[in-house]
C-alpha positions, 0 to 999 in steps of 0.5 A: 363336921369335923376333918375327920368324919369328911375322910371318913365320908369320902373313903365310904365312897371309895369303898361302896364299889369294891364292896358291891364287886365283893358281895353283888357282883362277884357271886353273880360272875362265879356262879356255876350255872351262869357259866354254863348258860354263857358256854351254851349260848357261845356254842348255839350262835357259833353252830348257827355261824357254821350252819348258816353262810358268812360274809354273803351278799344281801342277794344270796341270802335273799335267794336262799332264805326268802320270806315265803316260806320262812326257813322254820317258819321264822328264819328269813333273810330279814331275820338273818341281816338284823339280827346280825347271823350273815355275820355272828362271830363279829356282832356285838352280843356275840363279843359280848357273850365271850367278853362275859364269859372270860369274865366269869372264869376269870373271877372264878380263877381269882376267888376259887382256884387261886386259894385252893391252890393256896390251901393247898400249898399251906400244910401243919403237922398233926400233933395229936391222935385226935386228930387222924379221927378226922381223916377218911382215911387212918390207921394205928400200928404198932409196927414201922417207924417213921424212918421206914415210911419216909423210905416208901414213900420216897419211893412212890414220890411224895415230898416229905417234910419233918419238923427238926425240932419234933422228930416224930412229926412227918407230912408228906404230898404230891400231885399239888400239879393237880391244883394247878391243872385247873389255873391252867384250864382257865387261862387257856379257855380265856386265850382262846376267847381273847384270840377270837374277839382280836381275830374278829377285830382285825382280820378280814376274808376277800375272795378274787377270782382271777384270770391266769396270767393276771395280776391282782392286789386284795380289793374285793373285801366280803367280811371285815372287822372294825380294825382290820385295815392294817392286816390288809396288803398295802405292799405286795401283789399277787401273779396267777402265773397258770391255772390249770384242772386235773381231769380224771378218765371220766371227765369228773374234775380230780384236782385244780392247781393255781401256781402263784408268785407273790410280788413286792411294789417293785414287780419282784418275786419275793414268794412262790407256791403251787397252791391247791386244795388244803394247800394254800400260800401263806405269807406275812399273816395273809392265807390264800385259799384254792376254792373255786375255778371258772373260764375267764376268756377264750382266745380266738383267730379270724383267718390271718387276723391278730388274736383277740382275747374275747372274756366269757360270761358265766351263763344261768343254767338254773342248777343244771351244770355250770357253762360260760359263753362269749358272743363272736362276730363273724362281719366287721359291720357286728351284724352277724356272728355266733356264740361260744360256749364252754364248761371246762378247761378240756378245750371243748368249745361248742359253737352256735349260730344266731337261730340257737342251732349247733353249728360246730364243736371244736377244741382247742387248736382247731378251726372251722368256716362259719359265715365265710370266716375261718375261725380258729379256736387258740385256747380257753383261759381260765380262772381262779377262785382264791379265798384270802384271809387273816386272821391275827387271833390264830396264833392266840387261839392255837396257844390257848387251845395248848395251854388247855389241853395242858391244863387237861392233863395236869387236872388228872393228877390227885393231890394226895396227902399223908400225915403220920405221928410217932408216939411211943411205939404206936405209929399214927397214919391217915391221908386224903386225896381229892381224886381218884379215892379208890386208888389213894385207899388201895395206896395206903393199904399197901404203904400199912402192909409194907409198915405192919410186915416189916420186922421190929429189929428191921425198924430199929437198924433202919433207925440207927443207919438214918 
């Protein structure tokens, strides 16, 4: 074997994968219909991303998608955890499918609208009368001039190009925006799936539910994408400073308020905010949610005694309303005391003895004798449900979801083109347009209606002023 045949040999090798990504793979990639099955696929498992709870406890999905019966007849909480639904926008088919279909359309960027765009941007002269047969549109006029259509058609903003040397040759276009619309269509579709696979890498949701007054770092991690430790706050803490509830005349809850401060390492203020429901904190990249309140603790006074901060409990009511409570001894020795319950922040504490009977209700600031004990009531603390998130894909997404909407706009612009030919005193026209045909054909009519009305001294004094 000769020097030759073995470079020969080995560029074979080189050139069987580009020749398989040519005539296997490409064609498989920039298929329509696979396209649309991919953008199918993505919607179904994100719908059933919003439909069914992410971030859950195995408990929760246990209580509420048990085996017996089965949700359809086949949706289980089994189901659910192995297939990865508790978790769709993080599974590894799920990333799979985005990563697949930025893959498609950008293949069909580079071998479709890339050279449209290309083709299109290429132009010649039609030299012969032959020629505009071929066009969908054409006409033949023995008035106008090429001067007098140059004019007009400047006017409705085409760009004109004419050859120096062959005078009676005339080529113009616009909206080649319009075969750039599609490019942009794409990239924006790619940024936005791109923006989801970082956001699912790297962000994470806690949730903390904090006592007012407390102060708290993020710990209670519930969802969490492989890379997103470096997104979680190492730095700086959060300062309940008060919680508060809004109550309407009825009793019903109008709006909850948590009034926040962010704190450094060093225990000082560097942010603050009232949040409340669709008005969160947002600091360094980190958004905390007002979602959810509870009673935290209740304060209370045995006669002359210090004040104790007794914690209350959420009890199980079985879907019947939320309620807390808290057990308070009445004896030094814990053999006897009462329990306190609550459901709100309005400071109405119900009060019952060990037999289950109601005692006493009170609010807060007052006091009532049991057992021989003068208990005051000094106030019911509250808590907040904060909702934490990141989410560095959002800034990628919001962008693509711009660049597509731009995309949109531009893709609504026709790219038309006009040729026109003088010969003798015969005047060829014809034109196309990808879009809008009706309006291009109603365009060229009326561009052959100025040309057909304009008088032949007009054309010649036209031509002598250019």
């Amino acid at each position: 074997m000769t020097l030759e045949d073995s470079a020969s040999k080995e560029l074979k090798w080189w050139l069987i994968p580009g020749q398989f990504l040519r005539q296997e793979l490409l064609p498989v990639l920039t298929n329509l219909r696979l396209a649309i099955a991919l953008l199918l696929l993505i919607a179904i498992f994100s719908s059933t991303g919003t439909v069914i709870e992410q971030g859950q406890s195995p408990a929760f999905y246990q209580a509420n998608y048990p085996e017996h019966p089965a949700l359809f007849g086949f949706l289980t909480w089994k189901v659910i955890q192995v297939v990865g639904l508790d978790h769709v926008y993080r599974t590894w088919w799920f990333l799979a499918l985005l990563i697949l279909f930025g893959t498609s359309l950008t293949a069909c960027s580079f071998t479709r609208q890339l050279p449209a765009l290309k083709a299109a941007q290429r132009w010649k002269y039609y030299e012969e009368p032959r020629q505009f047969q071929k066009l969908a549109l054409s006409a033949e006029l023995d008035t106008g001039s090429l001067n007098s259509l140059t004019q007009i058609l400047q006017k409705r903003r085409y760009k004109i190009f004419q050859d120096q040397e062959k005078e009676n040759l005339l080529y113009a276009r616009k909206g080649i925006v319009g075969r750039i619309g599609p490019i942009i269509v794409h990239i924006g579709i790619v940024a936005i799936l791109l923006g989801g696979i970082w956001g699912a890498m790297t962000g994470f949701l806690a949730q903390e539910m904090v006592a007012s007054g407390d102060t708290f770092k993020v710990t209670n991690i519930v969802d969490a994408g492989p890379l997103a430790a470096a997104q979680v706050p190492k730095d700086w803490s959060v300062r309940v400073n008060r919680f508060w509830i809004d109550y309407t005349p009825s009793g019903g809850i109008n709006q909850f308020y948590s009034d926040l401060s962010v704190l450094n390492n060093q225990g000082k203020e560097v942010d603050h905010k009232k949040i409340f429901v669709n008005e969160p904190l947002r600091y360094h990249g980190v958004t905390l949610y007002q979602t959810d309140w509870g009673l935290a603790a209740v304060r209370v006074q045995f006669n002359n005694s210090p004040i104790f901060q007794l914690p209350m409990a959420k009890l199980n009511t079985n879907g019947n309303g939320r309620i807390w409570g808290t057990w308070v001894p009445t004896k030094p020795d814990l053999s006897e005391g009462v329990s306190l319950l609550a459901k709100d922040l309005q400071g109405m504490v119900l009060i019952y003895d060990a037999t289950g009977k109601l005692v006493d209700t009170v609010r807060a600031g007052m006091s009532t004798e049991i057992n021989g004990v003068k208990l005051k009531i000094l106030d019911v603390i509250g808590s907040t449900g904060l909702q934490i998130k990141a989410d560095p894909g959002i800034p990628i997404v919001y962008s693509g979801f711009g660049l597509l909407m731009l995309g949109v706009v531009m893709s609504y612009f026709s790219h038309s083109q006009i040729w026109a030919l003088q010969k003798g005193d015969r005047l060829y026209v014809g034109g196309k347009t990808n879009r809008a045909q009706v309006a291009f054909e109603q365009e060229i009519l009326e561009i052959l209606d100025r040309l057909s009305s304009q008088p032949k001294s007009e054309e010649k004094e036209t031509a002598i002023e250019v």
